[in-house]
C-alpha positions in Angstrom: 0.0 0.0 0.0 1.6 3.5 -1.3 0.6 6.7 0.7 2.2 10.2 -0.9 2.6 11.1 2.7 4.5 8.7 4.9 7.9 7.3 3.8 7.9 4.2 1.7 11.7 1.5 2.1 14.0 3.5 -0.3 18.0 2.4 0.3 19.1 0.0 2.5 16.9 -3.0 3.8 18.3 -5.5 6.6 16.0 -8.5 8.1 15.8 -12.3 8.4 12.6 -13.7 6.3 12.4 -15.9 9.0 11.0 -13.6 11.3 7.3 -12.4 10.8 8.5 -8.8 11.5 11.4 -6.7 12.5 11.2 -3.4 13.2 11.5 0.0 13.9 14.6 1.0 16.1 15.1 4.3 17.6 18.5 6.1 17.4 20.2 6.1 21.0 23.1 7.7 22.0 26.7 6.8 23.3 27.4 7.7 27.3 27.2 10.1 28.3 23.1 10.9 27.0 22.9 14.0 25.0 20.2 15.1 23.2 19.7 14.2 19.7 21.5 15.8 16.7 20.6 14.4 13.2 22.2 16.0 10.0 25.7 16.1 10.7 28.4 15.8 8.0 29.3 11.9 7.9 26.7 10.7 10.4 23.6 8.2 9.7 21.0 10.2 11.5 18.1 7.9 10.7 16.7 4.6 10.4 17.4 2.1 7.6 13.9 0.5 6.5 14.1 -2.9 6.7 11.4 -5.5 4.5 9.4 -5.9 8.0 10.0 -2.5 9.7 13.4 -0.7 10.3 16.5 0.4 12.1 18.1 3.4 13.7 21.9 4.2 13.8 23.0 6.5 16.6 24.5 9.8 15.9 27.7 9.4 15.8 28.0 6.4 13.9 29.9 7.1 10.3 27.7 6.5 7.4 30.0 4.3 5.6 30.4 1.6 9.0 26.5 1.6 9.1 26.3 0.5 5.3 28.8 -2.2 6.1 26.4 -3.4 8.8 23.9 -3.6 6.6 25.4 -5.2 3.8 26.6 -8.1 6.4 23.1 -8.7 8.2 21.7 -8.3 3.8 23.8 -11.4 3.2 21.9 -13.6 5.9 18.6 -12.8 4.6 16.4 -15.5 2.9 13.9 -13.6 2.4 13.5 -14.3 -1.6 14.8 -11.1 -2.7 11.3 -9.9 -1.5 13.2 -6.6 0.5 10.4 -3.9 -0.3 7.3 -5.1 1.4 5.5 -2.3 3.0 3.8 -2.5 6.2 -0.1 -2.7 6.2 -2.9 -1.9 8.7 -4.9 -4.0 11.2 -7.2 -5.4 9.2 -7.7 -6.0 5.6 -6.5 -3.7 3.2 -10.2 -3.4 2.1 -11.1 -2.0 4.7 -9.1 1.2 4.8 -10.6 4.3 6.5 -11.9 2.0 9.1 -10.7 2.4 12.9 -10.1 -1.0 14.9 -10.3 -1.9 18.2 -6.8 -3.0 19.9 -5.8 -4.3 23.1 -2.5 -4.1 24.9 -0.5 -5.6 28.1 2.6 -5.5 29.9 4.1 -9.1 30.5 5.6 -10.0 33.9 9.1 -9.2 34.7 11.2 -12.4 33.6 9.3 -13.4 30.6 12.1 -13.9 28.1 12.0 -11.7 24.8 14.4 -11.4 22.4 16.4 -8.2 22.3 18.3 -8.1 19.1 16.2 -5.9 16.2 17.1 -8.8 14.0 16.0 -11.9 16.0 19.0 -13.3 16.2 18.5 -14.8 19.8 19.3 -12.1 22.3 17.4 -14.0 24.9 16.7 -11.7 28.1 14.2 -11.4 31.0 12.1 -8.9 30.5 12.7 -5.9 33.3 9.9 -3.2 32.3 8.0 -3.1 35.5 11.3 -2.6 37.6 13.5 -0.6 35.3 10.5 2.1 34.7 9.7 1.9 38.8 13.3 3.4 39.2 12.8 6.3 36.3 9.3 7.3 36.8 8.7 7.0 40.6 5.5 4.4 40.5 3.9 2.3 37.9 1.1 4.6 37.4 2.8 7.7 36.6 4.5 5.5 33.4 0.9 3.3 32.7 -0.5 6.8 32.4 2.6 8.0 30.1 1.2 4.7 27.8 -2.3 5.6 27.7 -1.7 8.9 26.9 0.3 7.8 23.9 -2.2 5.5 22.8 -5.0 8.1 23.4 -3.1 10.7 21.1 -3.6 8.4 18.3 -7.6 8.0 19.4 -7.7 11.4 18.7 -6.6 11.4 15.5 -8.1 8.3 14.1 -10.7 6.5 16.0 -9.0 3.5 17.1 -9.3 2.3 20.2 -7.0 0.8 22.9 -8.0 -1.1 25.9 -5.7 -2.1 28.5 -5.9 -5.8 29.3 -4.2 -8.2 31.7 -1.3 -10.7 29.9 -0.8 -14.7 30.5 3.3 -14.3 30.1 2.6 -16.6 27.0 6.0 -17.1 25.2 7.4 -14.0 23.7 5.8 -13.9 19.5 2.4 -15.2 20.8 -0.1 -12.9 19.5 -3.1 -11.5 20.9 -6.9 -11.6 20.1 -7.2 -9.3 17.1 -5.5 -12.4 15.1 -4.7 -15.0 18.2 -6.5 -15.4 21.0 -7.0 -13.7 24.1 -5.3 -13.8 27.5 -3.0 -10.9 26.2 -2.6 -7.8 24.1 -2.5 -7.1 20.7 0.3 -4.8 21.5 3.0 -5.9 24.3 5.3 -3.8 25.8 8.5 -5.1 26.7 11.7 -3.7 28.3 15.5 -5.6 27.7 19.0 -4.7 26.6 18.6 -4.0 22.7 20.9 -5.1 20.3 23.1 -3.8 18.1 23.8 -1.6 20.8 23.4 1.4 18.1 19.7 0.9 19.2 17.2 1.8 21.7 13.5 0.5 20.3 12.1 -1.6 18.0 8.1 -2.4 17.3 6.7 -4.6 14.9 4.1 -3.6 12.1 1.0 -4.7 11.9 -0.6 -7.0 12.4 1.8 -7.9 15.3 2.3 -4.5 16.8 4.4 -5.6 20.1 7.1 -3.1 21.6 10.5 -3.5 22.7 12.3 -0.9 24.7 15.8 -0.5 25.5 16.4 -0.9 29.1 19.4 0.8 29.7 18.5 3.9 28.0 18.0 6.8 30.7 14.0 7.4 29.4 13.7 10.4 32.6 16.7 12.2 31.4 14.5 15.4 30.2 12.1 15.2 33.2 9.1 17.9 33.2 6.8 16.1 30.0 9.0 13.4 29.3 9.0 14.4 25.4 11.6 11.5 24.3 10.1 9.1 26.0 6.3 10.0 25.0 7.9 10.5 21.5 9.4 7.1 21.7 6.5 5.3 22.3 4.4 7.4 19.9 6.7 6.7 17.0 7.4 3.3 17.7 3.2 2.9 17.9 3.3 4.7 14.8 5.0 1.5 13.4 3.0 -0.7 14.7 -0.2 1.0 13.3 1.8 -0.2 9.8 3.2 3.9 9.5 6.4 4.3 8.0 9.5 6.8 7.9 9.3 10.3 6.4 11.9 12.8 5.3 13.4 15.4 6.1 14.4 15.4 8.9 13.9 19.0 9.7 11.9 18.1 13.8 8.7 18.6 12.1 7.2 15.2 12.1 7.2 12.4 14.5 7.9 10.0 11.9 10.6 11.8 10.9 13.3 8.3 11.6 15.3 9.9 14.9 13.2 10.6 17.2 12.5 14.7 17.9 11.6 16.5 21.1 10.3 19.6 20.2 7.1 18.7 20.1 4.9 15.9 21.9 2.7 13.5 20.0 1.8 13.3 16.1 2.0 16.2 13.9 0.1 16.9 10.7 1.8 14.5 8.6 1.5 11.3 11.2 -2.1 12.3 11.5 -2.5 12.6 7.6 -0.7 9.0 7.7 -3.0 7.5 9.9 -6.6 8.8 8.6 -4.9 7.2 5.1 -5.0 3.7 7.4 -7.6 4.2 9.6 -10.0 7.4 8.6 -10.8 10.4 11.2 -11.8 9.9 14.8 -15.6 9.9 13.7 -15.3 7.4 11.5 -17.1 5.1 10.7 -19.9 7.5 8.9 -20.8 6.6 5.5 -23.9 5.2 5.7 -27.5 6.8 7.1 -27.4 4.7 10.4 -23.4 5.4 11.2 -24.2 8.6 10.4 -22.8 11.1 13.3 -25.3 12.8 15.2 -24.3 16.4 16.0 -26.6 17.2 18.5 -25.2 14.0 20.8 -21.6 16.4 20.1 -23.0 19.9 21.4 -25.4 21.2 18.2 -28.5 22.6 19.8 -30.9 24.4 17.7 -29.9 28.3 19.0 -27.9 29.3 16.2 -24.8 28.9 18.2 -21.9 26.5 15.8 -20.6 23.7 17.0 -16.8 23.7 15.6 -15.3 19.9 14.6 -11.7 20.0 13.5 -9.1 17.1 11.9 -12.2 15.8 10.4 -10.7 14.4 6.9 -11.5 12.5 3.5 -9.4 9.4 3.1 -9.5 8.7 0.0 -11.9 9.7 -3.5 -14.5 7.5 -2.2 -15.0 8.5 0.8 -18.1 10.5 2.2 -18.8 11.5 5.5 -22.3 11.7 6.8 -23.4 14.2 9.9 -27.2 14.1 10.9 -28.9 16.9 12.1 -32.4 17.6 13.0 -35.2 19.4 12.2 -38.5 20.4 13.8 -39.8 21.7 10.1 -39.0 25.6 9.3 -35.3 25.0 11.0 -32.1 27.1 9.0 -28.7 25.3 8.7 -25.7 27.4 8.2 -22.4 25.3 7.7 -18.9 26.2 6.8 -16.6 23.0 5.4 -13.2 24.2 4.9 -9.9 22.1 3.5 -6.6 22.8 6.1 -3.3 22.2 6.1 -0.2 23.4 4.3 2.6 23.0 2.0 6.0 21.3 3.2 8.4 19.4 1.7 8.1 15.2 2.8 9.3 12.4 1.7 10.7 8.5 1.4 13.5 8.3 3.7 17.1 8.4 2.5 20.3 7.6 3.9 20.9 11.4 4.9 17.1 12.0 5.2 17.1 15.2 3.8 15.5 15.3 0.7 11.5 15.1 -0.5 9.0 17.1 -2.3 6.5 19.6 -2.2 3.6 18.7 -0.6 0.6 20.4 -0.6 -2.2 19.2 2.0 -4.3 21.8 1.8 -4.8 20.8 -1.8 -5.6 17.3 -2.3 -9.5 17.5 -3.0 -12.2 19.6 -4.2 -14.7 19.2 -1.3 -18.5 18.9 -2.1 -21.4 18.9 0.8 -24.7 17.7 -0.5 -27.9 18.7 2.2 -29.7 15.5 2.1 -33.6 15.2 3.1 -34.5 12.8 5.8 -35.5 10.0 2.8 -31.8 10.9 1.6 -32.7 13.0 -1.1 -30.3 15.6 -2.6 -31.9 18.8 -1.6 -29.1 20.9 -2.6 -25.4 20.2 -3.7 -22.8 23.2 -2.5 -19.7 23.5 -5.3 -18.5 26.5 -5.5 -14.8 26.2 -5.1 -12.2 23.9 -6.4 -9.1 22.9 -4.9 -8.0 24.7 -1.5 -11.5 26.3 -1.7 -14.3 26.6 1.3 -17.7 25.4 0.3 -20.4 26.7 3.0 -24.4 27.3 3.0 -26.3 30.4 5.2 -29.7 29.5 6.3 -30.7 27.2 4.5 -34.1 26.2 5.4 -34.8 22.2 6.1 -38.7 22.8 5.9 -39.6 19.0 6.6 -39.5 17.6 10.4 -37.2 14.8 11.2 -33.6 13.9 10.7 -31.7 15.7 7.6 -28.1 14.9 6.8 -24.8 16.9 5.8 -22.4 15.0 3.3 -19.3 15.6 2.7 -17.4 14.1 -0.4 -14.8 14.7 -2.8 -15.6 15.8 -6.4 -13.0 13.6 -8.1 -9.9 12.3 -7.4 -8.0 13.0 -5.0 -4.3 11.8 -4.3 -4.2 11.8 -0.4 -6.2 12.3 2.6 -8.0 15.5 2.6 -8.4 17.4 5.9 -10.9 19.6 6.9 -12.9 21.6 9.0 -16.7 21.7 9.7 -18.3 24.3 11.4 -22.3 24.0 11.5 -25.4 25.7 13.7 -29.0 25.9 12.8 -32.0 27.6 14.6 -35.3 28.1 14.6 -38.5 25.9 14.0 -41.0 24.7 15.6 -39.5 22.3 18.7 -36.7 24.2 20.7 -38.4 26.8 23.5 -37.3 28.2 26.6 -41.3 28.8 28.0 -40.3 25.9 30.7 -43.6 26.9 32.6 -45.9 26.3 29.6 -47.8 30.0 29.5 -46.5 30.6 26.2 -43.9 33.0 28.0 -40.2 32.9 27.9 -38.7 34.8 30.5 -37.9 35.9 34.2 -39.9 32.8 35.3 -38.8 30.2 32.8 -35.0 31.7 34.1 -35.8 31.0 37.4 -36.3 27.5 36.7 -33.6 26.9 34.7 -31.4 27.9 37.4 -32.7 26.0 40.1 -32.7 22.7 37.9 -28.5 23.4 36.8 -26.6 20.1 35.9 -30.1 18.0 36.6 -32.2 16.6 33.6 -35.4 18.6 35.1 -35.3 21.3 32.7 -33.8 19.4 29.7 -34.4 21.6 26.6 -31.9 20.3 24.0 -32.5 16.8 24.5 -29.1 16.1 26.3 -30.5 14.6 29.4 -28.7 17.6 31.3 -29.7 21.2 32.1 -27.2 23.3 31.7 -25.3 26.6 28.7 -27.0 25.0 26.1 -30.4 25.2 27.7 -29.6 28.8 28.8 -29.1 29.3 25.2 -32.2 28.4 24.3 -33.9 30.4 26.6 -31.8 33.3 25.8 -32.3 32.9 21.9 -36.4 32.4 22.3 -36.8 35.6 24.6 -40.2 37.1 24.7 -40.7 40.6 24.6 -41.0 42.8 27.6 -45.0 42.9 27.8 -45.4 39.3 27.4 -47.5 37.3 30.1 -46.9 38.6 33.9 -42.6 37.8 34.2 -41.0 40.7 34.0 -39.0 40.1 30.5 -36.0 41.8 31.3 -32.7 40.1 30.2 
């Protein structure tokens, strides 16, 4: 599977065709730590992609040793010749846009992994639970470091990650997505890795376990932790099936040495993983998967509700929002492409080449309104390429649920990102008269307040009184010589 915007294997492969994945390693530094420097004269800054994943020389390390290595680890392959097999996602292939559901675990201290990137037979006891006591203080402050990783990519693209207990099967048994359960899809392991030019490795999918240097001081930074956040993003970035990208300019977390000027993935990784896995709303293509706006904050007052790193995946991708109308209701919506031009991509030896690449360009976005029998009751096109396509008031005159699409109007080459910014008000459902005497006012106030963050005075439908409610009654104010409240605001 090609994607324009993540790095595809481009110059030197290493790997044993024995193994069913080796990975990504992370560069790591000779004693004592410093922080990271890629791009000097001379110096192998990166990873080298290997057919199942890849590897990371240190800084430091002349480029012309690290081809040597390679070229000695290429000569004990027996892998066919087959050296350019890209990683895929969870999943079929066909299924592409779709999130998944993933589980993870940390084995018990002692279970034996190999450590060596090449599976050479590095056995060790695995020391995770002990060696990240002694950085981090106790085992929830680094469990919580983990979820947070794994929630950053929830965020991005829907996939979720659930923390499960593990049986200390043998090291290579896989979990329930394609083994069976008693463990995670993902496990997180902690040894000596080997070369020593190393300090992670992960394996793509679908087998996305993690292997973590032990003697590497993860704390050194303190405060955030970026490097070893950043670690564990990237390295999850493999194991979602993500690959390197150039250059290496501290822009990208898949850039191949690991960057700490940022924490968590940037436009590009995000861009990468919709490609696999589709936005965090996914999946919404269809009338019934359809998302419903009002369960995300859209209350019929006029007020927007704003979505952002909503995206298209590919050409034939739509994306489906539901909104409702009580019959004379306006919908005003605003659907605008982001991102920006920057120069990505395949890695390279000296990672420092690539191409323009424009994401703010990759497709001209088309919303259709769509009638609660699904109906095209008008299709917005004004703009091409880079261009916002919106609609003021337009007026859904039948009751019930109506429906936003969004689409692309031809082809387009990558994932296309986007923004969706939607309100509607008005009709004939949504009132603040909470006491029924065809009022809205002092009185109907009054009760709002007293029922605050309790479902008593429920106006929107959210089981919960509370600034959306207040916004109806603000928005449906009677006038000042209505019933016997006072009126005033």
């Amino acid at each position: 599977m090609r994607r324009s915007f993540t790095s595809v294997l481009l110059l030197t492969c290493l790997g044993l065709g024995s193994l069913p994945a080796v990975l990504t390693a992370t560069a790591r530094d000779a004693a004592p730590p410093t922080p990271l420097e890629p791009g000097e004269p001379g110096v192998a800054p990166a990873c080298l992609m290997t057919p199942f994943g890849s590897a990371a020389i240190k800084p430091g390390v002349p480029l012309e040793e690290a081809m040597r290595e390679m070229e000695i680890l290429l000569e004990r392959m027996d892998d066919g010749g087959a050296r350019f097999q890209p990683g895929g996602r969870w999943g079929p292939d066909s299924q592409a846009g779709a999130p998944v559901s993933l589980t993870y675990s940390f084995p018990s201290d002692g279970l034996i992994v190999d450590g060596n990137i090449n599976g050479t037979g590095d056995f060790q006891p695995n020391v995770l639970h002990e060696r990240l006591g002694e950085l981090f203080g106790d085992e929830e402050t680094w469990k919580q470091s983990v979820r947070d990783m794994f929630d950053s990519w929830t965020a991005i693209t829907g996939n979720v990650y659930t923390e499960v207990s593990d049986d200390d099967a043998p090291w290579g048994t896989r979990g329930p997505f394609n083994g069976s359960a008693g463990r995670g899809d993902v496990r997180l392991v902690m040894v000596r890795v080997t070369p020593t030019q190393f300090f992670a490795f992960n394996f793509f999918p679908d087998h996305g376990d993690m292997v973590i240097d032990s003697e590497w001081p993860w704390g050194r930074f303190g405060g955030s932790f970026p490097e070893w956040r950043n670690m564990l993003a990237h390295e999850h970035g493999h194991g979602q099936g993500l690959f390197h990208t150039c250059p290496q300019d501290g822009t990208k977390l898949m850039e191949p040495t690991i960057n700490t000027g940022f924490i968590g993935p940037q436009l590009d990784d995000a861009l990468s993983a919709q490609f696999l896995y589709g936005d965090r709303l996914e999946p919404n293509q269809t009338p019934v998967s359809a998302v419903d706006l009002a369960a995300l904050g859209l209350s019929n007052t006029g007020f927007p509700l704003s979505l952002e790193g909503l995206s298209l995946h590919s050409s034939d991708d739509v994306d489906l929002f539901r909104v409702q109308s009580f019959g004379g209701t306006t919908l005003t919506f605003q659907v605008s492409p982001t991102g920006t031009e920057y120069i990505q991509g395949p890695q390279t030896s000296a990672c420092d080449t690539g191409a323009p690449f424009d994401t703010l360009r990759q497709a001209d976005l088309v919303v259709d309104i769509l009638r609660p029998d699904f109906g095209i009751a008008e299709t917005i096109d004004f703009g091409g390429l880079g261009q916002v396509e919106g609609r003021l008031e337009f007026m859904m005159d039948e009751p019930g649920d109506w429906f936003v699409q969004v689409r692309s109007g031809g082809f387009n080459p990558s994932v296309q990102a986007y923004f969706l910014g939607i309100s509607t008000l008005g009709g004939g459902a949504l009132s603040g008269d909470l006491t029924g005497d065809g009022c809205v006012n002092s009185v109907d106030l009054a009760v709002l307040i007293a029922q605050w963050y309790t479902p008593g005075a429920d106006i929107n439908g959210d089981s919960m009184t509370d600034s959306s409610d207040l916004a109806v009654v603000l928005a449906t104010w009677s006038p000042t010589d209505c019933g016997s409240g006072s009126g005033a605001r």
